[in-house]
C-alpha positions in Angstrom: 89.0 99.5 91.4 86.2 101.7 92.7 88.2 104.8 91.9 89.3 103.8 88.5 86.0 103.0 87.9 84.7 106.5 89.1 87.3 108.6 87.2 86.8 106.6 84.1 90.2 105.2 84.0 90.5 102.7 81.4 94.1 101.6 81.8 93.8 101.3 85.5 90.8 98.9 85.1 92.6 96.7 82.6 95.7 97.1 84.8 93.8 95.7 88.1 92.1 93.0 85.9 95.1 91.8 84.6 96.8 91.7 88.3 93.6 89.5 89.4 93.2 87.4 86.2 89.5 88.1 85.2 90.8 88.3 81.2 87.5 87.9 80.7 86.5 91.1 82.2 89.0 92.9 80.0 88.1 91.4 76.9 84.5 93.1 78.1 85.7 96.4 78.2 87.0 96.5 75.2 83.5 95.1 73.7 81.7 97.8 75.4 84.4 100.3 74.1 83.6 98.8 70.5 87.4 98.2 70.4 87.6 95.7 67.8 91.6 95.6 67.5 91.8 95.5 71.6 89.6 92.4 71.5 91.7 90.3 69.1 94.7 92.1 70.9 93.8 90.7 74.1 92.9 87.3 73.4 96.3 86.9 71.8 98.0 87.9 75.0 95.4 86.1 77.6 94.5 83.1 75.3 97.1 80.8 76.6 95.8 81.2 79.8 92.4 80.9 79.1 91.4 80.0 75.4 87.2 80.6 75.9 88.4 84.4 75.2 88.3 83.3 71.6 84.4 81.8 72.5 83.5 84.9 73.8 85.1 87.1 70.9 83.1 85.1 68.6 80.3 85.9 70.4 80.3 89.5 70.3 81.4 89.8 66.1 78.4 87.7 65.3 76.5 90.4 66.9 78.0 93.4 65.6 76.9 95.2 62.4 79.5 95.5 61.0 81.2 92.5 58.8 84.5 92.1 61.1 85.6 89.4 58.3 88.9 89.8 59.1 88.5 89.8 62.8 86.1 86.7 62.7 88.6 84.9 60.0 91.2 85.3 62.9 89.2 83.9 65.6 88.0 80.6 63.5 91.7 80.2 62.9 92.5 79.6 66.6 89.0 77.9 67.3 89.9 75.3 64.8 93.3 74.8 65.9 92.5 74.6 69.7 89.5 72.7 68.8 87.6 74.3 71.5 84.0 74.2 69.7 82.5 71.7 67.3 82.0 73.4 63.6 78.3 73.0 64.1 78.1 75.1 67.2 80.3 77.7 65.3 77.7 77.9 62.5 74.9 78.4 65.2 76.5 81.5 66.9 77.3 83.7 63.4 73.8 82.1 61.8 72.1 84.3 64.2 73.7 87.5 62.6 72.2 87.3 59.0 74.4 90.1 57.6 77.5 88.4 58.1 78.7 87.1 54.3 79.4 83.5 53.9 83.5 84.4 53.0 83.7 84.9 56.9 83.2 81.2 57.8 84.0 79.7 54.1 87.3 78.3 54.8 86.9 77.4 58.1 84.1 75.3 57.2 86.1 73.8 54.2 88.6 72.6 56.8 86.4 71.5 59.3 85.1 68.9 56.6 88.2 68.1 55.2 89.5 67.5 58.7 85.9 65.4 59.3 86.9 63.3 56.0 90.0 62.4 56.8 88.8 61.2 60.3 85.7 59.5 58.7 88.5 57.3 56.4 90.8 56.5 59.1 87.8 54.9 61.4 86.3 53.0 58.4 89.4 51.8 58.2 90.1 51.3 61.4 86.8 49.6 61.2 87.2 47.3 58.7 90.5 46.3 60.5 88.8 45.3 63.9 85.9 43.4 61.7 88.7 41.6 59.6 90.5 40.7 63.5 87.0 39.9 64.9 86.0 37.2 62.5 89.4 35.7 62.9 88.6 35.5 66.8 85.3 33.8 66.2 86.8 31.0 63.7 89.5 30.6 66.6 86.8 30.3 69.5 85.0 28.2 67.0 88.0 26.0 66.4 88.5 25.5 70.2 84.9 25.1 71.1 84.2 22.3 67.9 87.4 20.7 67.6 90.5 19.1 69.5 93.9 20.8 70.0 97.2 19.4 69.4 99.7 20.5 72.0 103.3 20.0 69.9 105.5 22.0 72.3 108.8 20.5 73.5 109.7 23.4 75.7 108.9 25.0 79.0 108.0 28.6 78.2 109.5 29.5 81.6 112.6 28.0 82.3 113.5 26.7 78.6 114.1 23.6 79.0 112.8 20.3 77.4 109.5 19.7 78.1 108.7 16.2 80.5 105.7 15.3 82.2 103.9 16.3 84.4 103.2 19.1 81.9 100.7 21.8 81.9 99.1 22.9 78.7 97.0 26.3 77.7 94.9 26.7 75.2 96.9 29.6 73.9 99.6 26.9 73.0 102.1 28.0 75.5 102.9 25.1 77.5 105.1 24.1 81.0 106.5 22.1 83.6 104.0 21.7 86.2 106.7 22.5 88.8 107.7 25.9 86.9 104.1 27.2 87.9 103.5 25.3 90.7 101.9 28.9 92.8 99.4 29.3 90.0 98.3 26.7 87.5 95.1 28.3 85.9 96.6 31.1 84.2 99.1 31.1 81.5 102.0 32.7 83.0 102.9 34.7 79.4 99.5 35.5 79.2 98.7 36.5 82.5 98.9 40.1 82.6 97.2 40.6 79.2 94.6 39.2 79.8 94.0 40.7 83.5 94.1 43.5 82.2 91.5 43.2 79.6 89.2 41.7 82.5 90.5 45.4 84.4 89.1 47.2 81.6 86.0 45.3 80.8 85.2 45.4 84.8 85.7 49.1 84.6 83.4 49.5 82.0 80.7 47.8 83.5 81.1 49.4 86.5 80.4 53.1 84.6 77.6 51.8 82.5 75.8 52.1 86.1 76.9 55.2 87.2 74.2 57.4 84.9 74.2 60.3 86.9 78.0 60.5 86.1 77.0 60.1 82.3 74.1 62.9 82.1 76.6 65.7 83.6 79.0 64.5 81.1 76.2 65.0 78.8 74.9 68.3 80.1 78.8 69.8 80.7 79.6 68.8 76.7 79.3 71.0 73.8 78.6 68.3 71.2 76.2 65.9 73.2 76.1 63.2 70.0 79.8 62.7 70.4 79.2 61.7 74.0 76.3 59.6 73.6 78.7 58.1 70.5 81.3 57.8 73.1 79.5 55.9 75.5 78.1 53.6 72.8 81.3 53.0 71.6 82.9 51.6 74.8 79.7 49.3 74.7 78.5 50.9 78.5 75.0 50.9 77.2 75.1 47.1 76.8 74.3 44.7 79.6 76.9 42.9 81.6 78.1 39.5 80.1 76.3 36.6 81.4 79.0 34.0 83.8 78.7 31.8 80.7 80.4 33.9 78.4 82.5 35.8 80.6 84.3 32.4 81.0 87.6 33.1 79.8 90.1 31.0 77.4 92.9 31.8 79.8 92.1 29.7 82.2 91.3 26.6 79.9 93.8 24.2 80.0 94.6 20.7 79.4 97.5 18.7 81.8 99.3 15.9 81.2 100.0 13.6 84.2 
């Protein structure tokens, strides 16, 4: 390397480089060679293996003089399809170089809020659906807390038969023998595993909500730090643990019949 580097020897350099993996190394020689073709020629070849190449061939056409349009239009392409900056970051880095015409970032920008749109419908959407679902719940939870249930199964759910007494009952109308779940008679059987792991999930949540260190090097290591904080919010870590009153769950309500 030493010698190559002595003697000037390009192709030995980019040779060793390659041999060692530091693509971002080559992709610097070629900058400082003002090689614009051999930039976008080596982050086709090495941008599989490492696709921050594109990142740091953005970098250096937002600082050049010259317009690079092409060259720029190229690297947006693969940005957007990688995803591998938010469009608002993208914006920063060629807003710094005030001769660059607004054609080299035009279409990428078009995308990037048609692409924003169509995610902004699908979670109000998505949204409306999970407000539609959550009143449902609360009339439910409503219906159970206010007003009695009639239990009018006449089979087990686990072995099929008719039903006879003594007969357990669930609130989530799934009813049994009392011998069919003899090892555990405060969970719906059927239900069971749903509903642990919800409690799994919910647990795990909590759990993260304390870890904050965790969250502000998530924060720091991000590119789009909203998104995170969004993120978090989101998954409702930010809020404060259920109370033991509320956290009582329907799966263990039940009714028997002796």
């Amino acid at each position: 390397m030493v010698l190559t580097r002595q003697h000037g020897f390009d192709k030995g350099v980019l040779y060793l480089y390659e041999k060692m993996g530091l693509y971002h190394e080559i992709v610097q020689i070629h900058m400082e060679r003002g090689k614009h073709s051999q930039i976008i020629k080596a982050c086709r070849k090495y941008g599989d293996r490492d696709k921050n190449l594109w990142v740091q061939a953005l970098g250096y056409f937002a600082q050049t003089k010259e317009t690079c349009e092409s060259e720029i239009q190229d690297i947006l392409e693969h940005i957007e399809r990688h995803n591998l900056m938010p469009p608002l970051r993208v914006v920063q880095i060629l807003s710094q170089n005030t001769t660059k015409p607004l054609s080299c970032i035009k279409d990428y920008i078009v995308n990037a809020l048609r692409n924003e749109t169509s995610i902004i419908v699908a979670d109000q959407r998505e949204i409306k659906q999970y407000k539609q679902d959550t009143a449902k719940m609360r009339k439910e939870i409503h219906k159970l807390r206010t007003k009695p249930t009639t239990f009018q199964g006449t089979k087990c759910h686990a072995c099929g038969s008719g039903l006879a007494l003594p007969a357990v009952h669930f609130l989530c109308l799934h009813s049994y023998h009392q011998r069919c779940i003899v090892d555990n008679d405060r969970e719906c059987p059927k239900c069971a595993d749903e509903f642990r792991k919800i409690r799994e999930i919910k647990e795990h949540m909590v759990a993260s909500a304390l870890k904050h260190d965790d969250f502000f090097q998530q924060l720091d290591d991000s590119n789009d730090g909203f998104a995170t904080v969004a993120e978090y919010f989101g998954r409702g870590l930010f809020a404060p643990p259920p109370s033991s009153s509320e956290s009582s769950g329907s799966s263990s309500s039940r009714h028997r019949n002796n």
